[in-house]
N, C-alpha and C positions, 0 to 999 in steps of 0.2 A: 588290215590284212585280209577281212573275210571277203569271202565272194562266191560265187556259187560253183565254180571251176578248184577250189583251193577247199571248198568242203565236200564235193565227190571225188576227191583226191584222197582226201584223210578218210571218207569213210572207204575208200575202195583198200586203203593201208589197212585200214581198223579194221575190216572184214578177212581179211588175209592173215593180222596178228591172230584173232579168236579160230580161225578156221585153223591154224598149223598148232595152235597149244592149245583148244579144246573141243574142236571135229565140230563143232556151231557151224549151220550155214551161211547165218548174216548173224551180223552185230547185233542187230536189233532181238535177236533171241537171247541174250545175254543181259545179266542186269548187275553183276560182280563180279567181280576175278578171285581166283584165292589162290595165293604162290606160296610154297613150299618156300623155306631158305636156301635150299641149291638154287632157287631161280632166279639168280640175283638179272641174268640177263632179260627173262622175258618180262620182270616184273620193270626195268630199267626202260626193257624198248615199250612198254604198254605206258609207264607213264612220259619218256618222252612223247611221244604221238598228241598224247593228252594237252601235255604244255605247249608242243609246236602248231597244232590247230585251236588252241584256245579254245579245250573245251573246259567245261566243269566236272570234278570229280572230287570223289572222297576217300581217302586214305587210311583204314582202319586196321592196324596190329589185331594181330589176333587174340590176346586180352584184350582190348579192349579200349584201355583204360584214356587211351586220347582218340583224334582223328585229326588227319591232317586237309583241310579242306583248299581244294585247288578251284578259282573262279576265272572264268572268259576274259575279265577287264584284265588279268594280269595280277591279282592279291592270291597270296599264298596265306592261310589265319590256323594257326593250332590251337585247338576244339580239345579244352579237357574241364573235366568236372572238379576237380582235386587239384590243391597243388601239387602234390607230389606227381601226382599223376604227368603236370606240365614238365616238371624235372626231368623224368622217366622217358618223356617226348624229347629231350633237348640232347639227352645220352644217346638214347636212341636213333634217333639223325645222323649224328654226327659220329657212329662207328656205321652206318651203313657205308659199302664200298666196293667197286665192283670187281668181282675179280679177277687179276691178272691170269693173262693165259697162256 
């Protein structure tokens, strides 16, 4: 799917996300995101972008305690130190939800 048409695309999307939720002027000045819990939407439209241009990214709760690691090939791998820790990742997914408006 890549192509040089389909990645000035996503980053002119991606420039446009960072510029309306945190006044950046390009992407490239940004190196993290960090979303409150009201922001179920923009953290929702920042990782779709992510998945639908196949980029790579990292996914970190604010403990800590996992990361959810997103790769270009299409693998999706959660990154924890602890077992519990993985547990805590598996609850935690699976009540994220976007919500109804």
């Amino acid at each position: 799917m890549w192509n040089q048409a389909m990645e000035a695309l996503g980053s002119r999307l991606w420039d446009r996300l960072i510029q309306g939720n945190l006044g950046k002027q390009t992407a490239g000045e940004v190196v993290a995101c960090l979303f409150d819990g009201d922001e179920m939407y923009d953290k929702a439209a920042c990782l779709t972008t992510i998945m639908l241009f196949q980029w790579d990214a990292i996914l970190v709760p604010d403990h800590g305690e996992y990361a959810v690691q997103i790769d270009h090939d299409g693998y999706i791998a959660l990154k924890a130190r602890i077992g519990t820790a993985s547990e805590r990742a598996i609850e935690d997914l699976a009540k994220e939800e976007v919500p109804q408006s």
